[in-house]
N, C-alpha and C positions, 0 to 999 in steps of 0.2 A: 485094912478094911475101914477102920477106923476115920482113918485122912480124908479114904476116897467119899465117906458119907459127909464130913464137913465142907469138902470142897465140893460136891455135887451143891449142898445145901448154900452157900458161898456164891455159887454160880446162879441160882436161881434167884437170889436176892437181888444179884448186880443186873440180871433180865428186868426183874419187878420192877425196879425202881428206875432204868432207863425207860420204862415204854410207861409210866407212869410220866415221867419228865417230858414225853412226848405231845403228853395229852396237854390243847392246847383250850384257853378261857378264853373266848372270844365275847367283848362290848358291846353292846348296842342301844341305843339311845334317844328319843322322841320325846320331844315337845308337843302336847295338844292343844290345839284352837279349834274354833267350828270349824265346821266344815265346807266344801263347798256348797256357795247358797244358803246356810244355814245362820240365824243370828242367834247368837248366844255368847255370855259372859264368861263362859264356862271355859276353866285350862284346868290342865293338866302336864306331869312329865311320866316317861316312860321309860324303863331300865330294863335290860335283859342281859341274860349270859350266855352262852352255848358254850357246852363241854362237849369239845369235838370227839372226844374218845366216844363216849358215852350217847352222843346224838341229842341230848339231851337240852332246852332251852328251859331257861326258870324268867320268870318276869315277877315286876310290881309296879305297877300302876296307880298312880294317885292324883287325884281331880278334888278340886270346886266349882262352886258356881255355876251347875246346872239347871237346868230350868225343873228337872224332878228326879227320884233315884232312876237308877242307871236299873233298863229292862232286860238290858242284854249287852255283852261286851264280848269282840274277836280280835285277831289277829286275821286280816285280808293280802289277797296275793295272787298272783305276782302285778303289780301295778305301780306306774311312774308317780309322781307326786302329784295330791289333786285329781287323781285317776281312780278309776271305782274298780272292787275286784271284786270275786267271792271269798267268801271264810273259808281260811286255811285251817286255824285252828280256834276255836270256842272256848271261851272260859268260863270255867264254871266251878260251883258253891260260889262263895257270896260275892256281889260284886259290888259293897261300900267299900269306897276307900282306906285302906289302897287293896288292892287288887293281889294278889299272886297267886301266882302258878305255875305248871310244868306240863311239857310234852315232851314227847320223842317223836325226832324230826325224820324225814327221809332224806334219801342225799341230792335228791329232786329239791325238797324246802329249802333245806342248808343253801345250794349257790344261791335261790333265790333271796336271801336272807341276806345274806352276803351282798349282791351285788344292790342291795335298796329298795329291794321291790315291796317290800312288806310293810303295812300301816297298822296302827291300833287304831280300832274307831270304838268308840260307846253310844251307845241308843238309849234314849229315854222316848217314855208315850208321847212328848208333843215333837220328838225327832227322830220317828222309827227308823229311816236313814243312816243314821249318827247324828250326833248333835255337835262329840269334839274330835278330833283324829291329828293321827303324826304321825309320818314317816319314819321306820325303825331306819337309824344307821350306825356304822360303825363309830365306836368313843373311845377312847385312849383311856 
């Protein structure tokens, strides 16, 4: 009785820890400039993760050189580069430099995420628009 409860116990370890192994950290990466049409000095880069088990996307965001603090800042999608979308997802408390945050994604975001379609833009009052933005892609 004794065996069968270590090796029950044995077995469930060697489960945990393959389908932990599975879970995969996917990159992604953006460089900020204005926008289109927009003039401004202002850059930025932008880092993300997605933990595919988990659906999970964590970001940090960090900028200079804007023309005022940042009024509002998203994640836009699905849209080609230079192409306008709506907010996928909002981020929000504080949006000084740098930036981060987390969501949970659907498996609808995820391909889109994947395949490029997703930009960071920030807004400030003289570029309700955005003012810098970049296309998230995949980073090594």
């Amino acid at each position: 009785m004794r065996r069968m409860y270590w090796l029950s116990l044995g077995l469930l370890a060697i489960f945990a820890i393959c389908g932990a192994a599975q879970a995969e950290q996917m990159k992604f990466a953006a460089n900020l400039a204005a926008g289109p049409g927009v003039s401004s000095s202002g850059k930025g880069t932008a880092t993300a993760t997605l933990d595919t088990a988990t659906k999970t996307l964590t970001w940090d965001v960090e900028y200079s050189g804007l023309s005022g603090p940042v009024t509002a800042a998203h994640l836009h999608g699905p849209a080609d580069a230079g192409k306008d979308a709506g907010v996928v997802v909002p981020f929000t408390g504080s949006l000084a430099s740098p930036i981060k945050g987390s969501a949970t994604l659907t498996d609808a975001q995820i391909s889109q995420l994947e395949a490029g379609k997703w930009y960071v833009n920030l807004h400030t009052a003289a570029n309700k628009g955005g003012e810098i933005r970049g296309q998230l892609a995949r980073a090594s």
